[in-house]
NUTORKOL-254195 format. One record per residue (C-alpha): residue number from 0; residue in three letters; x, y, z. Coordinates in Angstrom, 2 decimals. Example, Ala and Ser with C-alpha at 12.3 -4.5 7.8 and 13.67 -1.06 7.14 Angstrom:
# NUTORKOL-254195
    nr   rest      east     north        up
     0    ALA     12.30     -4.50      7.80
     1    SER     13.67     -1.06      7.14
END
This chain:
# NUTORKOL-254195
    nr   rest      east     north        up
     0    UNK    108.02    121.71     72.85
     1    UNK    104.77    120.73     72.40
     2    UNK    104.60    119.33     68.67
     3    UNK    101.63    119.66     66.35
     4    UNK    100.48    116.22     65.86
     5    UNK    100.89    115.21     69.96
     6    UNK     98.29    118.15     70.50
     7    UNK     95.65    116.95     67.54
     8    UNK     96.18    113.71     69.07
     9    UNK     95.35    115.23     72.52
    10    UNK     92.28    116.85     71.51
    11    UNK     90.50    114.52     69.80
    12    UNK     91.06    111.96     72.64
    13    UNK     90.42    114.02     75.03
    14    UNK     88.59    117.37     76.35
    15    UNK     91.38    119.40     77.90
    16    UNK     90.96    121.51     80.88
    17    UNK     91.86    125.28     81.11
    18    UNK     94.71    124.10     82.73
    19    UNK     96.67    121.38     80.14
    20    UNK     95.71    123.69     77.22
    21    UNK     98.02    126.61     79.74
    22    UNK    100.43    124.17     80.30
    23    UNK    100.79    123.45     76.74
    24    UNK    101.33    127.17     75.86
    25    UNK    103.93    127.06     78.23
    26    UNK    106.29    124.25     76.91
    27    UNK    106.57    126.49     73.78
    28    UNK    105.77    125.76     69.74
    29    UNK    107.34    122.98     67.73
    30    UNK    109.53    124.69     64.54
    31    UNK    110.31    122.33     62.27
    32    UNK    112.24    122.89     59.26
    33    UNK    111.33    121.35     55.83
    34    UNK    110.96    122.55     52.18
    35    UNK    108.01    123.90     50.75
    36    UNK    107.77    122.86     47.42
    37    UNK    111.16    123.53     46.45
    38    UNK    111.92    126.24     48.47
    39    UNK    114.76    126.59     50.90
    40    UNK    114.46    125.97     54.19
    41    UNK    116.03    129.15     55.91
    42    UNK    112.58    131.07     54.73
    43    UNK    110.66    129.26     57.22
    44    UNK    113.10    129.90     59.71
    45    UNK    112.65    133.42     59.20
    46    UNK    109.24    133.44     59.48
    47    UNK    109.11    131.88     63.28
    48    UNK    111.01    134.73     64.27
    49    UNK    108.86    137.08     62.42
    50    UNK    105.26    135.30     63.29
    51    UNK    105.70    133.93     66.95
    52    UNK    102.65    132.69     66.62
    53    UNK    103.46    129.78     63.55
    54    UNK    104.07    126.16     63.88
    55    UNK    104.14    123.52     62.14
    56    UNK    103.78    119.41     61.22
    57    UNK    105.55    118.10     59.38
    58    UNK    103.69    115.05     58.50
    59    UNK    101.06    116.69     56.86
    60    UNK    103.34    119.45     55.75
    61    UNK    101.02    122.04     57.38
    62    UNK    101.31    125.19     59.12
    63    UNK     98.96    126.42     61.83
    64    UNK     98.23    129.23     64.60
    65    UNK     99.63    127.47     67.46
    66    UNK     97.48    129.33     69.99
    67    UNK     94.36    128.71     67.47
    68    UNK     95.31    125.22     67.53
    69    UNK     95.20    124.95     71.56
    70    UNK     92.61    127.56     72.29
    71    UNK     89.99    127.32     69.35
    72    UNK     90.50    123.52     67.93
    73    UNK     89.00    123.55     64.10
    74    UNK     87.65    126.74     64.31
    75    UNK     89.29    128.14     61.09
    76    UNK     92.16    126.40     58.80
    77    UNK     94.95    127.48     61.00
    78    UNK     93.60    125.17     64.09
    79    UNK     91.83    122.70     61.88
    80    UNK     93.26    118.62     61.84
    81    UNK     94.72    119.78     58.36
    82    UNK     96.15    123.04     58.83
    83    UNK     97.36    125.65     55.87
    84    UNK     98.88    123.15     53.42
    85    UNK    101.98    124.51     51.98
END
């Protein structure tokens, strides 16, 4: 799985080709599991099987569009660097 901060990391270093950004789709989303401001964990579970689109960092405790975040790099707050802070 490709996780969120390896793919900012790869974008900003480099310009990826129609080809990596495919490839990266194909290793799947990262789901990690933390807390969001008290809240249990099990919700965001939940919601990775509801959204199949979601992922998430959890270094900057962010969630994004993991498509968006291949396909359409800071385009709108779900591919951004920063994400949809939780």
């Amino acid at each position: 799985m490709a996780s969120v901060d390896s793919i900012i990391s790869l974008l900003a270093t480099d310009s990826l080709s129609y080809e990596k950004k495919i490839e990266l789709k194909q290793t799947g989303r990262d789901q990690p599991m933390f807390s969001f401001a008290g809240k249990r964990q099990c919700r965001l579970l939940d919601q990775y099987s509801k959204l199949t689109w979601l992922t998430a960092c959890l270094i900057g405790k962010s969630l994004f569009c993991f498509p968006c975040l291949i396909f359409k790099p800071s385009t709108t707050a779900w591919s951004s660097q920063t994400g949809v802070m939780t």
